[in-house]
TIZA-109400 format. One record per residue (C-alpha): residue in three letters; x negated, y, z negated. Coordinates in pm, 1 decimal, padded with zeros to 6 digits. Example, Ala and Ser with C-alpha at 12.3 -4.5 7.8 and 13.67 -1.06 7.14 Angstrom:
! TIZA-109400
    aa          x          y          z
   ALA   -01230.0   -00450.0   -00780.0
   SER   -01367.0   -00106.0   -00714.0
! end
This chain:
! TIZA-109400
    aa          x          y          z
   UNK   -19501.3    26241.4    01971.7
   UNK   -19231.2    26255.9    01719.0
   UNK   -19088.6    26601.7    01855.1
   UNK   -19139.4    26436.3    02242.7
   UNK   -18891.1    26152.0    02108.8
   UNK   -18662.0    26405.3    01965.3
   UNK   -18615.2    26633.3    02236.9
   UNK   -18515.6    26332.4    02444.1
   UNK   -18188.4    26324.5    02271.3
   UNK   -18246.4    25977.6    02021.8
   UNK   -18243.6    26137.9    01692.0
   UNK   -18266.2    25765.2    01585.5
   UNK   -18633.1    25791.7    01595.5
   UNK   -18687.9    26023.6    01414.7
   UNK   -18734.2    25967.2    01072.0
   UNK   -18631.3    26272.1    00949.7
   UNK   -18221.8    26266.4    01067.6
   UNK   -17986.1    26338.4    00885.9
   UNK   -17611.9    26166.6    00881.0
   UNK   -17464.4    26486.7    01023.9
   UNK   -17709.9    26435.2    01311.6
   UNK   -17628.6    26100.1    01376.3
   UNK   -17295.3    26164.0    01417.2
   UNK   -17342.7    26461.2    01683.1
   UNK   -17528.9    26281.5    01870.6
   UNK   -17265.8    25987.8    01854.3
   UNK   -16992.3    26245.5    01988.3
   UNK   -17206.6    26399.3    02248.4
   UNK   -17278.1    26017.4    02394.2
   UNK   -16931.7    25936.1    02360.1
   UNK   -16787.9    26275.4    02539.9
   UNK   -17056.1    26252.2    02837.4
   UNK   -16957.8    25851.1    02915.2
   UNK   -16558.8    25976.6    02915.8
   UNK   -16593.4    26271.9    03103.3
   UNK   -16809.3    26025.4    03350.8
   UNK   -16521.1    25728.8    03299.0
   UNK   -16200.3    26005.7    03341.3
   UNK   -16234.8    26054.7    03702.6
   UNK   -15893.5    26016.3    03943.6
   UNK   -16016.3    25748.4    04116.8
   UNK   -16079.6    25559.4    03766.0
   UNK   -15746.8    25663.8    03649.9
   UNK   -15554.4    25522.7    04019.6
   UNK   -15772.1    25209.8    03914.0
   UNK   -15672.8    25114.5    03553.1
   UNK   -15265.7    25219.0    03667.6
   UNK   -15311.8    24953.9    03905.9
   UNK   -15407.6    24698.6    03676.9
   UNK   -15131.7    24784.4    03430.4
   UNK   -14893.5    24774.6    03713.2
   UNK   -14969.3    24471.4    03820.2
   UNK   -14980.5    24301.7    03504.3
   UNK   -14663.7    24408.7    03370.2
   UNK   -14582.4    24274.7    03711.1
   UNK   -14665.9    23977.3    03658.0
   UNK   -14507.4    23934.2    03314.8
   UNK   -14166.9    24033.4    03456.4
   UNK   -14194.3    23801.4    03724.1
   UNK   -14292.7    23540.8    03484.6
   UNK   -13975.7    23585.1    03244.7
   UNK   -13741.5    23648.0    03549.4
   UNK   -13834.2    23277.6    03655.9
   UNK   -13820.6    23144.9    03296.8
   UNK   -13498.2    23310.1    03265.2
   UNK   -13369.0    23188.7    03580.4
   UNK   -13486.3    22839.0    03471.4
   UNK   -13304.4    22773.2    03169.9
   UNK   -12955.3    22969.1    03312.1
   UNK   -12972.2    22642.6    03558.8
   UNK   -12713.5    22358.9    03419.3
   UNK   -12764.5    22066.1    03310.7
   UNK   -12590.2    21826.7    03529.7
   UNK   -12807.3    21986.4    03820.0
   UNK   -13139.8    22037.3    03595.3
   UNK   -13160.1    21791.8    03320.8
   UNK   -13319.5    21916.3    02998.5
   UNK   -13692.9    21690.9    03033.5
   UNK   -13735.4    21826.8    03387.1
   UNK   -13661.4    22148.6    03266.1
   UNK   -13922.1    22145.4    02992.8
   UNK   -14162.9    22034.7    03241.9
   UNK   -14074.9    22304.6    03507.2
   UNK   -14103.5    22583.4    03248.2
   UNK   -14477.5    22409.0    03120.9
   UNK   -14558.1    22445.1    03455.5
   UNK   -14443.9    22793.3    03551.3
   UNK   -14638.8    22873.6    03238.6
   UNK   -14993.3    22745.5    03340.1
   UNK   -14970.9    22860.9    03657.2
   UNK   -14892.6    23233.3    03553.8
   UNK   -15213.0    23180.4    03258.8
   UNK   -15451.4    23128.8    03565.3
   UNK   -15374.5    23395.3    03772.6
   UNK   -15375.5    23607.6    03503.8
   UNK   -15718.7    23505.6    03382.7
   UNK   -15823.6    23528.2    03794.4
   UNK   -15732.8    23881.4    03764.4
   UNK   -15899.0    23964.7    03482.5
   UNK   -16199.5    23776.9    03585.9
   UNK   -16182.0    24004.5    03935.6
   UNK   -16193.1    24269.2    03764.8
   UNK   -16543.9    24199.7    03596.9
   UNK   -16663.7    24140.8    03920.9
   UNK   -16685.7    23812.9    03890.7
   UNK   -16663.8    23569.2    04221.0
   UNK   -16393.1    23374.3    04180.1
   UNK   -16526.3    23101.8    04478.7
   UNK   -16822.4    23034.9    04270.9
   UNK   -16557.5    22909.6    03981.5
   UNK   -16391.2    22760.4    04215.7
   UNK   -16665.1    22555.5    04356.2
   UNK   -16754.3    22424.2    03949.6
   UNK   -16406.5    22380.2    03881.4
   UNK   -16464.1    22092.3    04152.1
   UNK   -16734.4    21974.6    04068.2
   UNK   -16608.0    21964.8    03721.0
   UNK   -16295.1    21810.5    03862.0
   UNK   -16446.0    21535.0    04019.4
   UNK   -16585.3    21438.6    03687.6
   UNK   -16320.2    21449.7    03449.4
   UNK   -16101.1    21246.3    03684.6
   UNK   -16400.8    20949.1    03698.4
   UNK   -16417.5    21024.2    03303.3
   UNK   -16016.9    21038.5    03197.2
   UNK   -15887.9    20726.2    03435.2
   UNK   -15599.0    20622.0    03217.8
   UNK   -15492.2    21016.8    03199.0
   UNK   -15495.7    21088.7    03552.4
   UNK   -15328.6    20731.6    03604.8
   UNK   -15050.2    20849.1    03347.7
   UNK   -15002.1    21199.2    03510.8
   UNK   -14931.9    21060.4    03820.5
   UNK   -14662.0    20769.0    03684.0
   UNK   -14521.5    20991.9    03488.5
   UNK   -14433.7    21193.0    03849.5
   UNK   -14294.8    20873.7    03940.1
   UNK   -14054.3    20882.6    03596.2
   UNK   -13968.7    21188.8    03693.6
   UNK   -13858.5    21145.6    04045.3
   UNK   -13702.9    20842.8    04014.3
   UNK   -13441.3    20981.7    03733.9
   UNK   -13423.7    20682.6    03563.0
   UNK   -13392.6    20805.2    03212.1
   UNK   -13366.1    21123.7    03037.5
   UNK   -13358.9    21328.1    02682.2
   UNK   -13086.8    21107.2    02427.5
   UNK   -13104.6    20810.7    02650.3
   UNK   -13134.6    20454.1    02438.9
   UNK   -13450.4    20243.0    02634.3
   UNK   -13603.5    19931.6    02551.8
   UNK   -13979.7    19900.8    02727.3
   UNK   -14213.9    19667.0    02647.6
   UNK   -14036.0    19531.7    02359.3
   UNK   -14010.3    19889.4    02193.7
   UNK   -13620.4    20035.3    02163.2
   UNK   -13557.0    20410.1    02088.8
   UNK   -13383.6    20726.9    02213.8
   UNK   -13591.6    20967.8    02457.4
   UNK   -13668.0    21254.1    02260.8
   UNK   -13921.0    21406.6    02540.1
   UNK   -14085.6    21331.5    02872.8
   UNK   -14398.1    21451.9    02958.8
   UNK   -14658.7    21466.7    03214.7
   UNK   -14834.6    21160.4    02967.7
   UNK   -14591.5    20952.1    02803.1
   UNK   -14235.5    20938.1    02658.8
   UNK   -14175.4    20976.3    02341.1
   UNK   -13909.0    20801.2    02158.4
   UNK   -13761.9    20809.7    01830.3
   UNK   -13636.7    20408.3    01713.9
   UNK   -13294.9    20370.1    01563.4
   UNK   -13484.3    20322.0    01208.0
   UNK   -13625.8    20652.2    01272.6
   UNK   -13970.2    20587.5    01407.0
   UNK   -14150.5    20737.6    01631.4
   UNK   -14325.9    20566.4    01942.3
   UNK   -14565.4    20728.7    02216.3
   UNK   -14503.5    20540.5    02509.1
   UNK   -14731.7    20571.9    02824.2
   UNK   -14612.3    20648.4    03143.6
   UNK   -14836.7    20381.6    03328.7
   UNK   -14599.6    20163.7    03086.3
   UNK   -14321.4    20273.9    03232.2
   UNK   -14385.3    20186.9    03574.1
   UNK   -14567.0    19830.8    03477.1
   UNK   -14310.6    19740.4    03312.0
   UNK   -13937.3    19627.7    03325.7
   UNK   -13702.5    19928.3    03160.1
   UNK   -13389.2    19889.0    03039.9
   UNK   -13181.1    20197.8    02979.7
   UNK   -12872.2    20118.4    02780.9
   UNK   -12756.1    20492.0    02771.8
   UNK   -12771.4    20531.7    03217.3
   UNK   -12403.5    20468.3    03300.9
   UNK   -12077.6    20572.5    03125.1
   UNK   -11972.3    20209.6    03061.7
   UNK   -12093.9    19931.8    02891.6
   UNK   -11974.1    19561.7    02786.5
   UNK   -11979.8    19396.8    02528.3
   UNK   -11913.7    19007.2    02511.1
   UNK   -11829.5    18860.1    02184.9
   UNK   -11840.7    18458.1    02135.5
   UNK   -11641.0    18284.2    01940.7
   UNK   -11526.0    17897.0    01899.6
   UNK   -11236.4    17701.1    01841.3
   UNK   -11139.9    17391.5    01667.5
   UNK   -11109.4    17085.5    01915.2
   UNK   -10738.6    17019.1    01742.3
   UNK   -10592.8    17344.9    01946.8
   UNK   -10459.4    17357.2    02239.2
   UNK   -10687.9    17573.5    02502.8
   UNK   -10420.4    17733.9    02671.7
   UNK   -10277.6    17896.8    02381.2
   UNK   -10656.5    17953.2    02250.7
   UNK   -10679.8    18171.5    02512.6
   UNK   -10375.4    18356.8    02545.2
   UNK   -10445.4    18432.5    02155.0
   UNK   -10763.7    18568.7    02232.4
   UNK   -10695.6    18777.8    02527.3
   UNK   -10484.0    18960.4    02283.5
   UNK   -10726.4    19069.9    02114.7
   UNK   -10811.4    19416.6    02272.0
   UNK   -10497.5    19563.5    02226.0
   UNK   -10562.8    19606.4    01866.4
   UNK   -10866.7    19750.5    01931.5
   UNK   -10835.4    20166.4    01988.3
   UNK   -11213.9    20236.2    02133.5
   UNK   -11167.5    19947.4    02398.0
   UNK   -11109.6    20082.3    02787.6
   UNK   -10793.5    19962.0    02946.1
   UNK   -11041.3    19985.4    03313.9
   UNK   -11227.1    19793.0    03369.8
   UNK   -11002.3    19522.8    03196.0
   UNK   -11121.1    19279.7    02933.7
   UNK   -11182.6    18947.5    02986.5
   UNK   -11171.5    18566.3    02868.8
   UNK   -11312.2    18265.1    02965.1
   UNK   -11408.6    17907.7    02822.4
   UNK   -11798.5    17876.7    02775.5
   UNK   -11856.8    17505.4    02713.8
   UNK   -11766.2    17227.6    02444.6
   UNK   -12026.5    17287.7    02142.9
   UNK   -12081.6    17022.7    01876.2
   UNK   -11814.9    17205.6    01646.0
   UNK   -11569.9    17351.6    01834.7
   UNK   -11465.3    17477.4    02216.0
   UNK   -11707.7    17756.6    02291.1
   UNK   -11508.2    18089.8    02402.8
   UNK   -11635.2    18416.4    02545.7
   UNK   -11427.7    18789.0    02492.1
   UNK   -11549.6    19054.5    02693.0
   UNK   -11430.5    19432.1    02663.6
   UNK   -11560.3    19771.8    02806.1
   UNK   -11605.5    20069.7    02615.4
   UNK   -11756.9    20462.9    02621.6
   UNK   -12133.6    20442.7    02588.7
   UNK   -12072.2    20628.1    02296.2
   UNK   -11856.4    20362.0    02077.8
   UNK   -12087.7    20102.5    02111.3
   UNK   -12047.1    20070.9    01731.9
   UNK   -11690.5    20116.0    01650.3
   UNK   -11568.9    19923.0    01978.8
   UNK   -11769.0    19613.5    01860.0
   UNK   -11623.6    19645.2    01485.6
   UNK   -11321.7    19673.6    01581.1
   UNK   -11317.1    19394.8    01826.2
   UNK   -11441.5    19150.4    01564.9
   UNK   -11186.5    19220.6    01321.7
   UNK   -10915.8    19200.3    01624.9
   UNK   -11041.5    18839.7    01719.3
   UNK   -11007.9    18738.8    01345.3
   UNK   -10674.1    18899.8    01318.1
   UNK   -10478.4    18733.5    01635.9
   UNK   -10683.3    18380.4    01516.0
   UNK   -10515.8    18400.2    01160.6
   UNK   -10178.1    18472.9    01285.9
   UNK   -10153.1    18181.8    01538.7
   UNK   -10305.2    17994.8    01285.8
   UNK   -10612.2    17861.9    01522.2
   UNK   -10927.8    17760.7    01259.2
   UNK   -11255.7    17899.2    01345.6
   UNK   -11452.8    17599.0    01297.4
   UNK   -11787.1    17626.2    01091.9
   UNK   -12038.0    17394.8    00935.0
   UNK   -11939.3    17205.9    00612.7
   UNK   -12117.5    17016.1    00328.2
   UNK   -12032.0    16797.9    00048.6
   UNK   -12130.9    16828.4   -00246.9
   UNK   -12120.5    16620.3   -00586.4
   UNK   -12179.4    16769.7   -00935.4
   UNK   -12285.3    16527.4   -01206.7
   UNK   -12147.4    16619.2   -01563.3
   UNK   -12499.3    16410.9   -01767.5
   UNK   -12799.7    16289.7   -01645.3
   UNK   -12686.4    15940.5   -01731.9
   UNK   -12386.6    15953.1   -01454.4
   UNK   -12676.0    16109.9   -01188.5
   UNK   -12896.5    15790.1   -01247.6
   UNK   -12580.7    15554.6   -01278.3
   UNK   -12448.1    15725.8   -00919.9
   UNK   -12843.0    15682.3   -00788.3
   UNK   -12891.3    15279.8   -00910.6
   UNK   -12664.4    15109.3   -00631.9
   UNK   -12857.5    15272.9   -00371.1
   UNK   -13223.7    15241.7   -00553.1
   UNK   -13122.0    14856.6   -00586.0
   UNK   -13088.0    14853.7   -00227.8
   UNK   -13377.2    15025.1   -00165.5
   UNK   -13591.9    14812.2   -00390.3
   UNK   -13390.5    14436.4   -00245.3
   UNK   -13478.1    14529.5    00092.4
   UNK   -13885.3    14580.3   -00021.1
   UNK   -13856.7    14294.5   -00152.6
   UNK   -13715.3    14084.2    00100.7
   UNK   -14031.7    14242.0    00320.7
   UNK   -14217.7    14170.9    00108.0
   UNK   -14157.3    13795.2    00108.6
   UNK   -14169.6    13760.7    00505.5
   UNK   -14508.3    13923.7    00540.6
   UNK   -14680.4    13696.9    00247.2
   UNK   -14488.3    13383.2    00436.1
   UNK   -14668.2    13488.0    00727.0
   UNK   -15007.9    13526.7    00582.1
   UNK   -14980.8    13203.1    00460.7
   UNK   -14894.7    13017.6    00766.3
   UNK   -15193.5    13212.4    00892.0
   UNK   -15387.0    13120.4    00646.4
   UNK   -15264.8    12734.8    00706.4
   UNK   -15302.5    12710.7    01084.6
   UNK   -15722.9    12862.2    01028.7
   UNK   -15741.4    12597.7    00772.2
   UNK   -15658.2    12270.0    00994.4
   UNK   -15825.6    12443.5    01296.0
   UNK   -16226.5    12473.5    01065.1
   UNK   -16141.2    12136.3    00993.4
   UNK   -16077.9    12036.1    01308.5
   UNK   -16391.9    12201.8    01423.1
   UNK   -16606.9    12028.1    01173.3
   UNK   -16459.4    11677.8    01252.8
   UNK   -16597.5    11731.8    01626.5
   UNK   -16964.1    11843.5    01494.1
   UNK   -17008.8    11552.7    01263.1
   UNK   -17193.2    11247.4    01401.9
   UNK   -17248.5    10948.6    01185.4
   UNK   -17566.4    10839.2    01379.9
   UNK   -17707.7    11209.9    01284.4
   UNK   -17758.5    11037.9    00930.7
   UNK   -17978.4    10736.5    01031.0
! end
């Protein structure tokens, strides 16, 4: 049975192979299944497939390419990143469909799970699917973008992406915060960084002793000591009530988005400036205060008012006992009066 095993070409099975053996037969198997593989219509087959996936790896980087060559001002850099993630999945599945095809494998079968499938990660992922679609919304509506400063919810920070999910944001202590696109749309959202321009309206007060017309001529001098101010729009001044120290008065200057910080320093240090050269005081709160050089002048300068203090118990002191008393009195005469009406002389005989 042995030499019937043998003679079938498995040398395997033989216990009695050698190494050189084992690898003749190893060549012979491998020769036989390439000179059964290395047919034309084989070869036609496999250029096919390395045509058409170089193919489709050109066409991929031609649109990636294409992509990023697009400028900014018409393709801002979030909707870019999402594009290019896009572009990107799309060209992983149809190359995996391809490769699949080529297995044999039927690719409406797969389609009909990845349904199925479907139907239950959306029941099972709610708050994703809810996120995916508002963050379509953030998209679309352009309402803020990479470098932007936002405040949402309470949370303020500078865009550093957007995605599909949430918007993440870096805060100006250099934190970062994940903020969901369902947020987004739920909420109110202030973008401080959407137009060129911004305001900035500085408050200051006045002592009730000046006169309000020069008050405000002073201060609408202000700005022109201030470099990082905009001449248009122009600034403006304008009385904002009577406070309990002073008049209450209102500056207000534009700037570049971008000098938010050295437009409001320097606007401060203008208002002070114009205020100390008209010589208008910038009223503030005041206390008094008295310094005591012993112990012995503390408790002399604290007697006169303790002695007050302790007359004025006293004196209370004196009315409420005067009124217990004529309490005390009046229940007196009215038991006795009581007991006069009970008593009957004849009672005794």
């Amino acid at each position: 049975m042995e030499g019937t095993i043998t003679e079938s070409g498995n040398p395997f099975l033989n216990s009695e192979h050698t190494i050189k053996e084992d690898l003749n037969w190893a060549y012979v198997s491998f020769t036989k299944w390439l000179k059964g593989f290395a047919t034309w219509d084989n070869f036609f087959r496999l250029l096919g497939v390395l045509l058409i996936f170089f193919a489709l790896m050109a066409v991929y980087k031609l649109v990636v390419r294409s992509i990023k060559k697009i400028p900014e001002k018409k393709l801002p850099a979030h909707r870019a990143v999402i594009i290019l993630k896009f572009v990107k999945y799309v060209y992983y599945a149809v190359l995996i469909m391809f490769i699949l095809s080529l297995f044999g494998i039927k690719l409406s079968a797969i389609w009909g799970a990845a349904g199925v499938a479907g139907i239950a990660v959306a029941f099972a992922a709610q708050t994703s699917v809810s996120n995916i679609i508002s963050g379509v919304f953030v998209i679309a509506e352009k309402t803020l973008k990479i470098g932007d400063l936002i405040n949402v919810a309470g949370e303020t920070g500078i865009v550093d992406t957007v995605g599909l999910l949430s918007v993440k944001v870096h805060t100006l202590d250099n934190q970062m915060i994940r903020i969901p696109n369902s947020t987004i749309i739920n909420s109110t959202l202030r973008n401080t960084s959407f137009f060129d321009k911004r305001r900035l309206d500085v408050k200051v007060s006045v002592s009730y002793d000046t006169d309000m017309e020069t008050a405000l001529n002073v201060l609408a001098e202000a700005p022109k000591y201030c470099k990082d101010t905009l001449k248009d729009p122009e600034p403006l001044v304008w009385f904002d009530g009577f406070g309990d120290s002073g008049i209450n008065m209102t500056l207000a200057v534009w700037f570049k988005k971008e000098n938010f910080l050295a437009a409001k320093n320097e606007t401060f240090i203008a208002i002070k400036r114009v205020y100390d050269e008209a010589g208008i005081e910038i009223p503030y709160n005041k206390l008094d205060v008295k310094v005591y050089d012993s112990e012995a002048q503390f408790i002399a300068g604290r007697a006169p008012a303790a002695a007050k203090t302790k007359a004025k118990a006293a004196s209370k002191t004196k009315q409420i006992d005067k009124r217990i008393r004529g309490k005390s009195k009046a229940t007196k005469n009215l038991i006795e009066s009581e007991s006069a009406k009970e008593y009957d002389p004849d009672d005794e005989h």
